[in-house]
C-alpha positions as CSV (number, residue, x, y, z in Angstrom):
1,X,0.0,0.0,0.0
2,X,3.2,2.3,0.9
3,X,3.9,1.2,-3.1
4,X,0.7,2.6,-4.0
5,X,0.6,5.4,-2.6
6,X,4.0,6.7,-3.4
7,X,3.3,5.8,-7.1
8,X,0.0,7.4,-6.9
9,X,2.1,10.7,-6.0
10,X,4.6,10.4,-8.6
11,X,2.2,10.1,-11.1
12,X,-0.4,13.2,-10.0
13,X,2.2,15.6,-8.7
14,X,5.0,15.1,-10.9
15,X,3.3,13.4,-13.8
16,X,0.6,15.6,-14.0
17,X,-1.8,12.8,-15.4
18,X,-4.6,13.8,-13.5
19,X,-5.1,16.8,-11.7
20,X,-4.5,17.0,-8.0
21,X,-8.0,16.9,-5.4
22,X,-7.7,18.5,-2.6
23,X,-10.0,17.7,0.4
24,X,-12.6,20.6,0.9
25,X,-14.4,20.3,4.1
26,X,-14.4,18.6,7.5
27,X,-16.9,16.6,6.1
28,X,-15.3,15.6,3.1
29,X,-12.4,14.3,5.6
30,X,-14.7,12.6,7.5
31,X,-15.7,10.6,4.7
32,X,-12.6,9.6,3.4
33,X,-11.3,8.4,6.8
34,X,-14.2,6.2,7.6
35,X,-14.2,5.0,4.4
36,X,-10.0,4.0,5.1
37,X,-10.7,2.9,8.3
38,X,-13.5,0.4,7.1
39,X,-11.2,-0.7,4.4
40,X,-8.2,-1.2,6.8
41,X,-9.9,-3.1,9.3
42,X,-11.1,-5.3,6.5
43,X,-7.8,-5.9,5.7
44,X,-6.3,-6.5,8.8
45,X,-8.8,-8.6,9.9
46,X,-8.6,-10.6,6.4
47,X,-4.8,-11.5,7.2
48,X,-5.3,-12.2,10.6
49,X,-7.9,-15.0,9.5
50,X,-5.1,-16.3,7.1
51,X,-2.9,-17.0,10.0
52,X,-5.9,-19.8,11.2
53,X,-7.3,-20.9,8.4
54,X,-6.4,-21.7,5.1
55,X,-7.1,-20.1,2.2
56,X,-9.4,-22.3,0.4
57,X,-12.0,-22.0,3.6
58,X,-11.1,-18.0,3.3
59,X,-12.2,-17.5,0.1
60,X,-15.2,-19.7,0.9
61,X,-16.7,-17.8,3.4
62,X,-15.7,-13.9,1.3
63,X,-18.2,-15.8,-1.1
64,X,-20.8,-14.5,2.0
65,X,-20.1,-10.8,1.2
66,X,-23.1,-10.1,-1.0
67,X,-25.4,-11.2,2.1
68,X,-23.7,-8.7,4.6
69,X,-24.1,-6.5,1.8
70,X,-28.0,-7.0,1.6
71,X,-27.9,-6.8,5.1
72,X,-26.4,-3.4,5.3
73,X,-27.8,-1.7,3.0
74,X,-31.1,-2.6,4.5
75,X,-29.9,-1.8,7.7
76,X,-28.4,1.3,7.0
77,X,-30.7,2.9,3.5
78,X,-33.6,0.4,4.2
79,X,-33.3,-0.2,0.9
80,X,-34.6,-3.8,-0.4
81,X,-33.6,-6.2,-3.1
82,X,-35.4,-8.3,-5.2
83,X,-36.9,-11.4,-3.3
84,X,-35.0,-13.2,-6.0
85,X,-31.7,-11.8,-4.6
86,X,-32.4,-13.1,-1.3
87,X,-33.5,-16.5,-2.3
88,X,-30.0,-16.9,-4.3
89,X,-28.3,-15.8,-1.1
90,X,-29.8,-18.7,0.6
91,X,-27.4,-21.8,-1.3
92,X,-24.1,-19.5,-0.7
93,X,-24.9,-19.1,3.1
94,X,-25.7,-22.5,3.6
95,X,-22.5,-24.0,1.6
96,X,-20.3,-22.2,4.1
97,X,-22.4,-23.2,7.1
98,X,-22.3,-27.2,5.7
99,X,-18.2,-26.5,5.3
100,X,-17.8,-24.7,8.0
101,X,-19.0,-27.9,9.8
102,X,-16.9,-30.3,8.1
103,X,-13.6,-28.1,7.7
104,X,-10.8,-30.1,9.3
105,X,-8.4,-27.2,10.3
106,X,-11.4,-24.9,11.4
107,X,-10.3,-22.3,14.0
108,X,-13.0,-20.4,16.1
109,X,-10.6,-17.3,16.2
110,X,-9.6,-17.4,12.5
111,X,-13.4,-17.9,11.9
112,X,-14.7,-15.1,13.6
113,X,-12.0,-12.8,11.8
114,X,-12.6,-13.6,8.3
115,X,-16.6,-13.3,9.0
116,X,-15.5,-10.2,10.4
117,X,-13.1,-9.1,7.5
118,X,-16.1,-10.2,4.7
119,X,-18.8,-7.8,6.7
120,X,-16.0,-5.3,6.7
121,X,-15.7,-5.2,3.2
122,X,-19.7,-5.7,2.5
123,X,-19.9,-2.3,5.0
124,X,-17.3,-0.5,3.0
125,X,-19.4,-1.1,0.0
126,X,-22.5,-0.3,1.2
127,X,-20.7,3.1,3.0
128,X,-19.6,4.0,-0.5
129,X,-22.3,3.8,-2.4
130,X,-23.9,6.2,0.6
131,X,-21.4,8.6,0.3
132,X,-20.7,8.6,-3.0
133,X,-24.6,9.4,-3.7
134,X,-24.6,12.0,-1.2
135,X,-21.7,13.3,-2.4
136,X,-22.4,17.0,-3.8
């Protein structure tokens, strides 16, 4: 990310290839940071879950994000999906309930992260799209 960012600098200050943003307001900065926190928690907790479980089972339970993301976005807009939606939600939960039963090297801690890590990133989605709507 240190990469990133550096080249990201390179590129708009020296570069010029876009032009530079600067942030306008409190809120603005408020924005940004929640949406960086979210994103680094997601993260963190992601390779903390790596530690304990393996990789396979990881990806297996990210294939839950698009239920946190129904979730939160009815949580937090109220805003529904298709009954559709939800009934195709319904197989993917299940699968990782049924593996999470029968996954030999399951670890309750690296479990509870990458659940954690996969609503992160479902949260920093549905916080985008809020912000970027209400953005003015």
């Amino acid at each position: 990310m240190t990469a990133c960012s550096l080249l990201s600098y390179i590129a708009i200050a020296w570069m010029k290839m876009v032009p530079m943003q600067t942030i306008r307001s409190r809120v603005q900065f408020f924005k940004i940071t929640t949406l960086s926190l979210v994103f680094c928690v997601s993260v963190v907790f992601g390779n903390i879950s790596l530690r304990y479980l393996p990789v396979s089972f990881n990806q297996a339970v990210g294939a839950t994000t698009p239920f946190f993301t129904a979730v939160f976005a009815y949580l937090m807009t109220l805003k529904r999906e298709g009954w559709l939606t939800y009934i195709t939600l319904v197989p993917v939960v299940t699968g990782v309930i049924i593996a999470s039963g029968g996954e030999p090297s399951f670890h309750l801690f690296g479990f509870i992260m990458c659940i954690s890590a996969t609503a992160a990133r479902a949260l920093k989605s549905v916080l985008q799209g809020i912000l970027l709507s209400s953005e003015g």
